[in-house]
N, C-alpha and C positions, 0 to 999 in steps of 0.2 A: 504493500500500500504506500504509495505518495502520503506527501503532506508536510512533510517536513520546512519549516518556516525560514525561506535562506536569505538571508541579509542586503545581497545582490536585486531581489527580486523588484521589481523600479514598483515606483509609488503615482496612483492615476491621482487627476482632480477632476470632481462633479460636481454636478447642481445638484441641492436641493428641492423641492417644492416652492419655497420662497424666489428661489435666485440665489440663495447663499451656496459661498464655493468651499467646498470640504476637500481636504487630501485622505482619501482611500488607500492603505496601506498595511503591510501586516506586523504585528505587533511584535516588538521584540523586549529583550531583558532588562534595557534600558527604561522603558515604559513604564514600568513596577510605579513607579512613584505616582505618575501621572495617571495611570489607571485608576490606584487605589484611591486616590484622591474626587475621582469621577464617583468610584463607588458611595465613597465617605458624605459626597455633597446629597446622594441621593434620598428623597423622602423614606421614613420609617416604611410607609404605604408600598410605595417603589421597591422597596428594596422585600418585602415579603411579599409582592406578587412576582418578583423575579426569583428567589431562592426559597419560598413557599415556606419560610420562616423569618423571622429578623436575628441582629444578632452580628458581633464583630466577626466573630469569625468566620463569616460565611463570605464577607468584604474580602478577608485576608487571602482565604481557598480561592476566593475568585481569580484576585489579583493575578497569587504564584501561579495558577493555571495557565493563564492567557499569554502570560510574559514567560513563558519557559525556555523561549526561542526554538520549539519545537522539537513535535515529536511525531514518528512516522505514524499515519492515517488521522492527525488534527493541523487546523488551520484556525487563525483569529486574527481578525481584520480590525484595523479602527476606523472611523470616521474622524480625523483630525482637525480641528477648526485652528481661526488665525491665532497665532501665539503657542502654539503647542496644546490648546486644551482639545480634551477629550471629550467628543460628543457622544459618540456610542460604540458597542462593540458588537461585533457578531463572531460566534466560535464552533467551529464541529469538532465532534469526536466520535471517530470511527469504533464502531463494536465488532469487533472480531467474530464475534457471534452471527451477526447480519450479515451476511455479504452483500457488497455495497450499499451498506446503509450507513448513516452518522448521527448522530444525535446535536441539535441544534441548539443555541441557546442565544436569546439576542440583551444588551439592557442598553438602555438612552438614556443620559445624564437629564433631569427633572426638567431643565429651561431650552433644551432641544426635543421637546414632545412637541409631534404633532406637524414640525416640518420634512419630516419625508427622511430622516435617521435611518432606522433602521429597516426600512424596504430598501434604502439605495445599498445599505451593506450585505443584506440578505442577496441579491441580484449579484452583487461582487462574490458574493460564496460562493451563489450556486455557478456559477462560472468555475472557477478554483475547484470545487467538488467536481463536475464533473471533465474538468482534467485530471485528477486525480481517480477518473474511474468513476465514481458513485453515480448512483442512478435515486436515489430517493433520501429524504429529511426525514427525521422523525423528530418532535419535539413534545413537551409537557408541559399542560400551561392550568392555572387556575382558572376554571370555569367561568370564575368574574371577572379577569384580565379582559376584557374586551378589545382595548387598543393592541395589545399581541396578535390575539386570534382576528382581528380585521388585518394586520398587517399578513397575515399568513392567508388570508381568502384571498385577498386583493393581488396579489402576487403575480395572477395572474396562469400557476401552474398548476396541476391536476392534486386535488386534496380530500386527502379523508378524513372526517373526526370521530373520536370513539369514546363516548361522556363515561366516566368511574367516578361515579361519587361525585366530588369537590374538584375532580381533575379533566383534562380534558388531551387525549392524546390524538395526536396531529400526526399524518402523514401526510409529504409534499415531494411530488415525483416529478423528477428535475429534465423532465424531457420538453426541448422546446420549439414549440408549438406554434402555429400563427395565433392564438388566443393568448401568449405569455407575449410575443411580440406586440401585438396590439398593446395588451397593458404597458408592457415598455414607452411604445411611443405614444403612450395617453401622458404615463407620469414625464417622458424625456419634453413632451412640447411642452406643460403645465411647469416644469422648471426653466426651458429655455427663454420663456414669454417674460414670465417675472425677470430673469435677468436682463433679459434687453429694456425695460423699461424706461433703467435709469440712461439706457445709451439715445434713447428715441422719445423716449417721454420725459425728460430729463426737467425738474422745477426748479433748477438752479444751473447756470452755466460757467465756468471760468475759461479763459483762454490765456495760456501761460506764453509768453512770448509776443505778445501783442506789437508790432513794431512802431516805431516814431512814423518812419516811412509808410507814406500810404502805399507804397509798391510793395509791400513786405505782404508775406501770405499770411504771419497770425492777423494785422492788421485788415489784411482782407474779409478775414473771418470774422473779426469782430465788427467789422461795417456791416456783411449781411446779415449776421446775427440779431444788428439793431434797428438796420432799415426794413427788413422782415418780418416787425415786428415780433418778434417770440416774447410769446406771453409770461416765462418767467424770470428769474432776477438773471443781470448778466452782471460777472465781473472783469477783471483784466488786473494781469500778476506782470510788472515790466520795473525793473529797481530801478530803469532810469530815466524812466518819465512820469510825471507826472497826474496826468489826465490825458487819456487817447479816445479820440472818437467821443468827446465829452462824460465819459466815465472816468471817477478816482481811479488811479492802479497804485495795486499795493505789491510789497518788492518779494513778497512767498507768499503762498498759499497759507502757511499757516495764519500769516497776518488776517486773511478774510474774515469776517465777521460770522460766516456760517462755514459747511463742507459742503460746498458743493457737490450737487448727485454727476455730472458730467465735467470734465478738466480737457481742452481741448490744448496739445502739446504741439509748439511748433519751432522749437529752440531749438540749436544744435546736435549734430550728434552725439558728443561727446555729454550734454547735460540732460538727454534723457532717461539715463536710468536712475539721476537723483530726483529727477524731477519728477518720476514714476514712484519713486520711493516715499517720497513728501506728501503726493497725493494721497496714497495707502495709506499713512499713518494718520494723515488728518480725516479720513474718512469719506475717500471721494468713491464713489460707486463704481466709475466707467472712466474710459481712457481712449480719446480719439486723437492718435499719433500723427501728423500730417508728414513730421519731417523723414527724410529719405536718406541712404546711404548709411544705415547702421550695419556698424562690423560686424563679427561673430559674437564675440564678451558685450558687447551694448545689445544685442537682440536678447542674449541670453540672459543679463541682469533685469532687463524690460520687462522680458516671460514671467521673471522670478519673481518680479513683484507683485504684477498682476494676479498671479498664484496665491501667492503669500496673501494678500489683502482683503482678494475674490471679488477684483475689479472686472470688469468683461473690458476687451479691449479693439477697435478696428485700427486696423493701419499695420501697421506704419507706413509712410511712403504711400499717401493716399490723398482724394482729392476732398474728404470731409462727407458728412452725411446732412439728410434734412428729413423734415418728417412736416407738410404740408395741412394736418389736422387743424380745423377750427382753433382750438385749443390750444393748441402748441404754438405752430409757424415756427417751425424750427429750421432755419438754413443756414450751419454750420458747414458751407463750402466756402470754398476762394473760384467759385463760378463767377464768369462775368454777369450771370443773369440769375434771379430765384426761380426755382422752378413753377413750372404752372399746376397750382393743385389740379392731381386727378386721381383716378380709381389706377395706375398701374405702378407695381413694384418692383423698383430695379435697384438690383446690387450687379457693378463690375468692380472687375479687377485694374487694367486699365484706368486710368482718370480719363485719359480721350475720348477711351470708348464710351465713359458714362456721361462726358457732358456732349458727344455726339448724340446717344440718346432722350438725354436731357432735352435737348435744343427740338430734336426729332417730334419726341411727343407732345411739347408745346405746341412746334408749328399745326400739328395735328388737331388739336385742343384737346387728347385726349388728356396731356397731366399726368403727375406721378403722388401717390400718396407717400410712401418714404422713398428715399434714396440713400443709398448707403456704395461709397467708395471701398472697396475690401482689402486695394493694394496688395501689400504681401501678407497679409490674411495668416497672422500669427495664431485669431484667435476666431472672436467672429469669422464667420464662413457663408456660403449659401445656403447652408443649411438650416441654419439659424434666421435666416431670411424669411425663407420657405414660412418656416413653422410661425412666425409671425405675423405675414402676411397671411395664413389661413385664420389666424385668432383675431385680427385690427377689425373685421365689421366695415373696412372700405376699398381694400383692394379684390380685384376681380382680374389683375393679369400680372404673373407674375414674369417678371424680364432677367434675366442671369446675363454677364459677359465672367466665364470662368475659365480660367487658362491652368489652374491644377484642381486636383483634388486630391481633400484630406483621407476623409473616409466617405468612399466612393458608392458600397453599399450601405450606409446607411443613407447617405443622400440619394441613391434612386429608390429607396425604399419610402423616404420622405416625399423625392418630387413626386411618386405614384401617388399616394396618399391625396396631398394636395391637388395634382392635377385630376384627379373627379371632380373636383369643384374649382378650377377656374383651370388655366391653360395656363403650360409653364414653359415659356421661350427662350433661347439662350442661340449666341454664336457660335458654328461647332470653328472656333479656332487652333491652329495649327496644325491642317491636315497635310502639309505638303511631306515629302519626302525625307526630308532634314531630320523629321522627327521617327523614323522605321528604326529600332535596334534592330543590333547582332543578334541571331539565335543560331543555334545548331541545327531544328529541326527543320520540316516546311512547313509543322502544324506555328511553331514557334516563330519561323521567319514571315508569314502572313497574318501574323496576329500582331499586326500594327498597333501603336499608340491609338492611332485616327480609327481603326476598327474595333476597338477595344472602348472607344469612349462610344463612338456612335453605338454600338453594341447596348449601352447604358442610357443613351438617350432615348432609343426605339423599345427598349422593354420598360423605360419607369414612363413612358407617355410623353417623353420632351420633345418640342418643335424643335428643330434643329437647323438652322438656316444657315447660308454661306457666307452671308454681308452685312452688314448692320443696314445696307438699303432693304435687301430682303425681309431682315426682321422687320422692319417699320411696316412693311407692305402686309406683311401677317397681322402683327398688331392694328393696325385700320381696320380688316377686314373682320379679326374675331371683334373688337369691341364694339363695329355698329354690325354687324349681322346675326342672323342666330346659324345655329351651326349645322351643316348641310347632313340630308339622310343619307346620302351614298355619295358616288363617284360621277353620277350623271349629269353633264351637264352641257346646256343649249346656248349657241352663238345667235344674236340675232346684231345685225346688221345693217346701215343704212348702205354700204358701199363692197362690194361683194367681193373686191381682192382681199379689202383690210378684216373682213370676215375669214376668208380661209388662211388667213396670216395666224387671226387666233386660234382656229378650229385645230392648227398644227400644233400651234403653241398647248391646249388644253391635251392634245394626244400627244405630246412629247414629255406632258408632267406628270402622265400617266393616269390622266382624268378623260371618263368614258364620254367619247362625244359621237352618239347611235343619231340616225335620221328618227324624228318622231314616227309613234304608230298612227299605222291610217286615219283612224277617227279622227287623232288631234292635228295630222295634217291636213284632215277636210278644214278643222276647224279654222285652222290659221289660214287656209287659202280665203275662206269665207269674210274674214276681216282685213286681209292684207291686199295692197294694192293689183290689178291687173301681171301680170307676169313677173308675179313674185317669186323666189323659188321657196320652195317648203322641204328645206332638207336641213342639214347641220353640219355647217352654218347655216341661220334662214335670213337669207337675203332679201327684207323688204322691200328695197330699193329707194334709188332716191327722192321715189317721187310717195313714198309714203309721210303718212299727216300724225298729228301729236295723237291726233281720237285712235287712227288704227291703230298705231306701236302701241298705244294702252288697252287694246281690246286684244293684240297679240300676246300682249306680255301678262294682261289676267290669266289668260285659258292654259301657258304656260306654267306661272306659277301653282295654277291650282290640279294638274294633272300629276299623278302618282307617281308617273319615271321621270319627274322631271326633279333634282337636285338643287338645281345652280342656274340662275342665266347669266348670260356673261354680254352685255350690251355693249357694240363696239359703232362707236356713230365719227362721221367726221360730218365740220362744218357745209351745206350746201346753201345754193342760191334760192333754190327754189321753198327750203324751209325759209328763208328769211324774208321771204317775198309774202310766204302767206301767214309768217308771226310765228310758224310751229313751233313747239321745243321742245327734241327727243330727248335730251338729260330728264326733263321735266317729267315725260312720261315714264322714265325710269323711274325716278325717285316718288311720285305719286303712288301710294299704297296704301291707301287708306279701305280701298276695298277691295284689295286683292291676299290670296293665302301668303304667309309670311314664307320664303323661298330665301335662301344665300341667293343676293341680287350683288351685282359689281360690273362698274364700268370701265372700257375704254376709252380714253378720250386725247384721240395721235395730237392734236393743237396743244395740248394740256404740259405746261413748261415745266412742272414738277415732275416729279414719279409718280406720287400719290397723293391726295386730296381725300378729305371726308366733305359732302356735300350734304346742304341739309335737305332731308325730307322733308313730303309733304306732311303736315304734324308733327310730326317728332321722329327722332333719329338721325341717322344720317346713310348713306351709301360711298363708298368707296370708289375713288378712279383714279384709274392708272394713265400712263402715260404709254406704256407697252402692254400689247398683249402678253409676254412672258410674263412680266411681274405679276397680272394677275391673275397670270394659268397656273404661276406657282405657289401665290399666297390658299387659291381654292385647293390647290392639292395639297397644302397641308392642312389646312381646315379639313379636308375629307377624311385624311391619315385620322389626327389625330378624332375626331369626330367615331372614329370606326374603332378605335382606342376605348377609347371613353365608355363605349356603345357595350362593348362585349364583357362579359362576366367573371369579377373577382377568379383567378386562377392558382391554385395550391401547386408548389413543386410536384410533377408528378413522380412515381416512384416503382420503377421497375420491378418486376416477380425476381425471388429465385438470387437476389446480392447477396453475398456472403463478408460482409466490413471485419465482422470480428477474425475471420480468417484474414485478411485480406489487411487489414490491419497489423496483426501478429506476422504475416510475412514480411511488410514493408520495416517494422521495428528489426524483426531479425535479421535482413539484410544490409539495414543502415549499421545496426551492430558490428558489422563486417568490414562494410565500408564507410566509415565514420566522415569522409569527405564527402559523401556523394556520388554518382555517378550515372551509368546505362547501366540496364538489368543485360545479363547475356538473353539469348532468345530460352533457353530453358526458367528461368525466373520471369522472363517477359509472359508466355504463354501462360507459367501459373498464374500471376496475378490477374490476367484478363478473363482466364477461367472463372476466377471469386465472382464475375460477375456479368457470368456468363455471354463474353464480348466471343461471336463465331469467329473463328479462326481454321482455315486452312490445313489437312493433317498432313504433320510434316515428323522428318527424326532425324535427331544430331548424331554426328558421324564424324570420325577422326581417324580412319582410315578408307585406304579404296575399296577393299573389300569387304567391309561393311555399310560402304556407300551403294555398293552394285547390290546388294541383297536390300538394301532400304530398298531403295530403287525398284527393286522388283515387288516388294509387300504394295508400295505406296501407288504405281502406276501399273503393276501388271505387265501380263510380258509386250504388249502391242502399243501402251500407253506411255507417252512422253513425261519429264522430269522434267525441274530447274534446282541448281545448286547453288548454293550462296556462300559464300565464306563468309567467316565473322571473327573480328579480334574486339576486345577492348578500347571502343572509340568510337571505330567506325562508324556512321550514319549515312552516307549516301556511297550506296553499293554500286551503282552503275557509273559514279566521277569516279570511283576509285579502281573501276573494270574488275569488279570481285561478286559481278553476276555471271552463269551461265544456263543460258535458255533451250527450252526445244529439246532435250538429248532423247533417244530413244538407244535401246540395246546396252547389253555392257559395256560394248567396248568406248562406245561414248561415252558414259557414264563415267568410266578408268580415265581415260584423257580428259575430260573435265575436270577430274580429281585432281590430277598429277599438275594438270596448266596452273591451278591455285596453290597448289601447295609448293609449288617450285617459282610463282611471280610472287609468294607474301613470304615462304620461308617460315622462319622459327617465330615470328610474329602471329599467324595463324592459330586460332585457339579449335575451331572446328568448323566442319563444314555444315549449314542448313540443306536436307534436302526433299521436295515439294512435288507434289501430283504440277503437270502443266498446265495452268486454268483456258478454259477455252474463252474464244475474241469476246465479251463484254463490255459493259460501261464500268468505267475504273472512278468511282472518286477520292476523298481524301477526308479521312473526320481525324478531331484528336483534342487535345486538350495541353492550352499552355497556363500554366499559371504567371498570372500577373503581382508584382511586387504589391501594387496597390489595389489594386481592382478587383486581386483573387483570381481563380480559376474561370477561364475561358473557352468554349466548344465551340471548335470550330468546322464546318463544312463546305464539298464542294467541287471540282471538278478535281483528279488524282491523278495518280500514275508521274512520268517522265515531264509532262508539259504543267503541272502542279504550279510551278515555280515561275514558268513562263506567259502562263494562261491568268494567274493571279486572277482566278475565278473562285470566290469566296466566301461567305460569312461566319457573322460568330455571333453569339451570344452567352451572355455572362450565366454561369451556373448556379445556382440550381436552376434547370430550365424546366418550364411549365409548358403543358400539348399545346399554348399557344407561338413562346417558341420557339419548339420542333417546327410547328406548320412553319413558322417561317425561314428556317432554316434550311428546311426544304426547297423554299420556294425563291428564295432569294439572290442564288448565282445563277447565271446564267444559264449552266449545264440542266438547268432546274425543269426545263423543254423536254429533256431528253430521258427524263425519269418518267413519262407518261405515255415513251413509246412514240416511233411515228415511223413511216410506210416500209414493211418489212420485219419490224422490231413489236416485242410487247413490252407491254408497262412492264417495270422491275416490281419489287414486291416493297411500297413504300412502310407497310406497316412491319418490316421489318428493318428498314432504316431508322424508323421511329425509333425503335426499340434500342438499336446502337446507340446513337445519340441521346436517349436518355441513360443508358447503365454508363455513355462516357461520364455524363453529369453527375451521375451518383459517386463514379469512382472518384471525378475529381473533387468532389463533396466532401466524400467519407477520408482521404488523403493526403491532407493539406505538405505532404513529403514529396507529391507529385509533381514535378516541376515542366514535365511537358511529357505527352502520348501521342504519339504519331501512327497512326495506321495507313498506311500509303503503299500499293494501293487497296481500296475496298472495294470488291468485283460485287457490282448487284445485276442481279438477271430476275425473273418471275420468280425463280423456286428459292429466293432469298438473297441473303448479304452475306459476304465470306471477307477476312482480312487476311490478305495475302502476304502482308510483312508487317513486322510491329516493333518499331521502339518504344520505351520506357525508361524517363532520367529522373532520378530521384535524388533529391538534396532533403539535411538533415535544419527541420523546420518545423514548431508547434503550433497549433491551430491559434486563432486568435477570434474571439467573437467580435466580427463588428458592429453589433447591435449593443453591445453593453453601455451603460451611461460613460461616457467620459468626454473631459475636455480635450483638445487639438493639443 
């Protein structure tokens, strides 16, 4: 049994329920004093509904327990607040009796009841337990402890109670479940919110640095701050002025008259980690870092205090944040403009990118409700964002410009969250080339950075655009349209080239543009002018009137297949002769079904415009048909997103983990570096879970290759031989394949050619039935540093590398997706058969792709699987070669509560 308490072990910080920042940590010998002194303060009451008597000694016993510095099958954590005290403790000890079970015990110093103590420590257990193996809690509690036994229902994990008497015995089975995540991110948002408060909601402001100079950026800060009106107190901290901006400044923070909730830092590199340190002691809540160019020892003192204090911190190296609320008017930037309140929330990383956006949504009139600069995003994140903007009551789009990420799943597990209820857009920046690592494998060398993130934006629901013109073009169009039922959608036209301009553009962004059904093309011929065409595009031509386009565009919107129209009008003489105006009959809707409506309009000098509707709203227009064949395609995407039903990891028959487990342990044992499995350890572990494979048999001389040979093919059926050493990975660069042999004596010369081109380097030879001509693709699995393990599929064989015909998707993957990983490269045609060929058997590619997901779930030692190639025909999926490289690595949950 694990457990043992080791010194090395690093120490997390989390939120509380309030927003207060605790250090999570495990308790060592040193502690004795600080512990007992926890006990000591606690009520008579407290202290006998924990040890179900009162009594010194029972303080004492607890103490030595907890501080023992461990012992094999116990653990005990603290919750550490600022100053070294102790908030509470949570402890297992293992019963040797039980297998895998421990016995629980939690207590909270008397003035930390009630803010979320010891659930945050129990969640740090049950992590710890079950790396250490354990599968269930068992604890004993008095019947009338009720704040105990709530903290143990609420948990969120599977619980049983069993009343004796006075007592109450509790089992909590540590398996985790989408209903323990869920409680996760109910208490992770409910502590996030509180803490950003004081960063966004802030009733007090100082700005340290404030300069004489009005070109200075604190200086900057502090004019918007004041012409912004923010509604509460502002200060300014500068020793050598005076009055700036008609405010006293006083020469430290301590001098202020209050502690301010927010301290906006714009001084030097070199004086911000005192200036971070002054704030924490005097009691400032939040920390918005502007200035840039902190070394290693100044980021790392900055960290330390913020830690230390349980400041929430943005920046450093950022353009400032604002929060547009009635109430607040808060714009702590160095923007040359305040932002225009609105409904959409944008955090970048970038200052460019966000006051490009900034600038964007005003011209718009959409507005931003907060804004937040993230810079180099020490602390605050988009994650933190996210979960805000789902609790404020006035944001409805959420906007990201993110150039890393910290913890990647939990952020697409948040933006999913949140995007059921609004839409969450971001720039997929830096996909070019620059950014592709080195790998060994081909599963490893096409699981790009840029495919690895997109991977993350297409499963948690994110719009993912190329340009910040693009995003703006999205944003217009979600925030005045509603959001389309399918992919359908109608061209109508006053000018019949600049119609089949968009009708390409709508089928090049992969949005369905079908000729209407007959009936509805009676019905458009019936209102549209003399020799109109009625197909899609529908060219009413130019000699149609304001009454028909609106008698076109009712019967339109209110027919079933129809999605989207996409109105593309240029200026004519003959409309302006007779007053008409088609925009006009777009935008009039007053009595027609609500339809995704958007315009083009080629005169239109912007990109995009919001126009206002007849009543209320507005409609969209572009300036290109592209821009808005692509903003409707991603409205469709993410609409069909949205649309389809909460999906569970699914989880293949027949996985063997705990075997499969025990082999990867035992083999790292061996090789404590790391490495490639040879093909005999490769085959077992893909057997654990039951990944098809090819029957093949290892062989290390010729005359045991020519009797393989003949078990394996038969006396009239062909072979392939492979060599294999220590390293190896690509068998055909290295000429250490041989194909086709039939008879012995091929079989002998095959032999003797590898073992005389590798020599005493040759560890043995692979030798294989000869698969007959099928479709070869390639699945496998790379783990990512940050992102975790990755599934990747897609065309295979020799041209793998050359065809870089691909997808992937981040594991654990759900039948939604498989489907799309299926469907997603190109090769994707070819899996469904066409003239001459049958469909392959895709429910059994299904099936690979999900046990890859589970292996690289259950493995986090897995560092990349390569199956290449994988032969599918109608009677199934075979893998004809298989790598496996395993490095020595511990799982790491990233759902658990912690700070960045």
């Amino acid at each position: 049994m694990k457990g043992t308490l080791d010194r090395s072990s690093p120490s997390v910080y989390a939120l509380l329920a309030d927003g207060t920042t605790v250090r999570v940590r495990q308790a060592l010998p040193e502690d004795h004093a600080a512990v007992l002194r926890m006990y000591r303060r606690m009520s008579p009451e407290s202290l006998r509904l924990r040890f179900f008597s009162t009594g010194s000694r029972n303080e004492q016993r607890a103490a030595d327990e907890v501080c023992t510095g461990g012992r094999p099958g116990e653990r005990a954590l603290l919750a550490e607040a600022g100053g070294g005290e102790i908030a509470g403790i949570a402890e297992y000890h293992a019963d040797p009796a039980l297998a895998a079970r421990a016995e629980v015990a939690l207590a909270v110093a008397d003035e930390w009841h009630h803010r979320g103590v010891g659930t945050l420590l129990l969640e740090h257990l049950v992590d710890a337990a079950r790396s250490d193996g354990l599968d269930a809690f068992t604890a004993e509690a008095l019947s009338e402890n009720y704040p105990v036994l709530r903290v143990f229902a609420d948990l969120g994990l599977p619980l049983t109670r069993r009343f004796d008497g006075p007592e109450v015995h509790v089992t909590v089975r540590l398996s985790q479940d989408e209903g323990y995540l869920s409680a996760l991110d109910t208490r992770g948002q409910t502590a996030d919110v509180a803490s950003m408060r004081p960063l966004l909601r802030p009733r007090s402001v100082v700005v340290i640095g404030a300069g004489r100079r009005p070109g200075s950026v604190g200086r900057a800060i502090l004019h918007n701050l004041r012409v912004g009106g923010f509604t509460g107190r502002v200060h300014a901290v500068n020793p050598h002025a005076q009055v700036i901006e008609r405010l006293p400044c006083h020469t430290a923070v301590s001098d202020l008259p209050e502690a301010p909730e927010l301290a906006v830092v714009a001084v030097p590199c070199a004086a911000v980690p005192s200036v971070a340190e002054e704030c924490g002691r005097c009691g400032v809540r939040a920390l918005l870092v502007v200035t840039s160019g902190l070394d290693a020892s100044q980021a790392a003192a900055l960290r330390a205090a913020c830690r230390r204090y349980g400041m929430r911190l943005a920046g450093p190296n950022c353009l400032g944040l604002a929060n547009t609320e009635q109430g607040i008017r808060l714009d702590a930037t160095f923007a040359a403009r305040s932002p225009l309140p609105g409904t959409a929330g944008v955090a970048a990383q970038s200052g460019g990118v966000g006051i490009a956006l900034l600038g964007g949504l005003s011209r718009l009139g959409i507005g931003v409700s907060s804004f937040v600069s993230l810079g180099d995003k020490y602390d605050v994140s988009g994650n933190d964002l996210l979960q805000w903007w789902e609790s404020d009551g006035r944001t409805d789009l959420a906007v990201l410009h993110l150039e890393s990420f910290g913890n990647p799943r939990a952020f697409s597990r948040t933006a999913r969250r949140v995007g059921h209820r609004m839409p969450v857009l971001t720039v997929d920046a830096g996909r070019s080339e620059a950014g592709r690592r080195a790998a060994a494998s081909h599963t490893a060398a096409a699981a790009t950075p840029t495919m690895t993130r997109q991977a993350l934006f297409a499963q948690a629901g994110i719009i993912a655009t190329r340009s910040i013109g693009e995003l703006l073009d999205v944003i217009a169009l979600l925030h005045s349209q509603p959001l389309p039922n399918g992919d359908s959608v109608v061209v109508v036209t006053n000018a019949g080239g600049v119609g089949v301009l968009a009708a390409d553009a709508c089928s090049e962004a992969g949005l369905n543009v079908q000729p209407p059904e007959p009936r509805l093309a009676a019905e458009l011929a019936a209102v549209l002018p003399e020799g109109a065409g009625i197909g899609n595009p529908v060219d009413a031509t130019a000699a149609v009137s304001e009454e028909q386009l609106r008698a076109c565009l009712h019967r339109l919107a209110a027919h079933r297949d129809v999605d989207a129209v996409l109105g593309v009008f240029v200026p004519t003489a003959l409309a302006a002769a007779t007053g008409d105006d088609l925009v006009r009959a777009l935008t009039h809707s007053s009595d027609r079904a609500p339809v995704t409506t958007a315009a083009v309009l080629l005169e239109q000098p912007t990109r995009v415009e919001l126009l206002a509707a007849e009543g209320a709203g507005t409609i969209p227009a572009f300036g290109d048909p592209e821009d808005a064949a692509r903003a409707l395609a991603h409205a469709a995407t993410y609409a069909r997103w949205r649309a389809r039903p909460e999906a569970e990891a699914a989880e293949p028959p027949g996985a063997d983990a705990e075997r499969a487990q025990a082999e990867v342990a035992s083999w790292l044992a061996e090789h404590p570096e790391g490495g490639w499995l040879d093909p005999v350890a490769c085959a077992r572990l893909l057997g654990h879970y039951g990944i098809p494979q090819i029957a093949w048999e290892w062989v290390c001389d010729e005359d045991t290759a020519v009797a393989a040979a003949q078990r394996l093919a038969g006396p009239r059926g062909r072979v392939v031989l492979k060599a294999y050493w220590p390293g190896l990975v690509h068998k055909t660069a290295e000429g250490a394949l041989r194909l086709d042999l039939q008879g012995e004596e091929e079989v002998r010369a095959a032999y003797r050619d590898l073992a005389a081109r590798f020599g005493a380097k040759l560890s043995g030879v692979v030798i294989q039935p000869q698969a007959s001509h099928v479709l070869e693709l390639v699945a496998g699995v790379a783990q990512d540093e940050v992102f975790g393990p990755l599934v990747l599929f897609g065309q295979g064989g020799t041209a793998t590398d050359v065809l870089a015909d691909h997808a992937a998707r981040l594991a654990p993957l759900t039948t939604y997706d498989v489907d799309e990983l299926l469907t997603a490269p190109r090769c994707a045609r070819l899996l469904s058969g066409h003239p001459g060929t049958a469909p392959v058997d895709l429910g059994a590619l299904e099936q690979l792709l999900l046990r890859l997901s589970r292996m690289a779930c259950d493995l986090p030692q897995l560092a990349e699987a390569d199956l290449n190639p994988v032969v599918a025909s109608p009677d199934g999926v075979t893998a004809l070669d298989a790598r496996i490289r395993l490095v020595p690595r511990h799982a790491h949950d990233p759902y658990l509560r912690r700070l960045r």
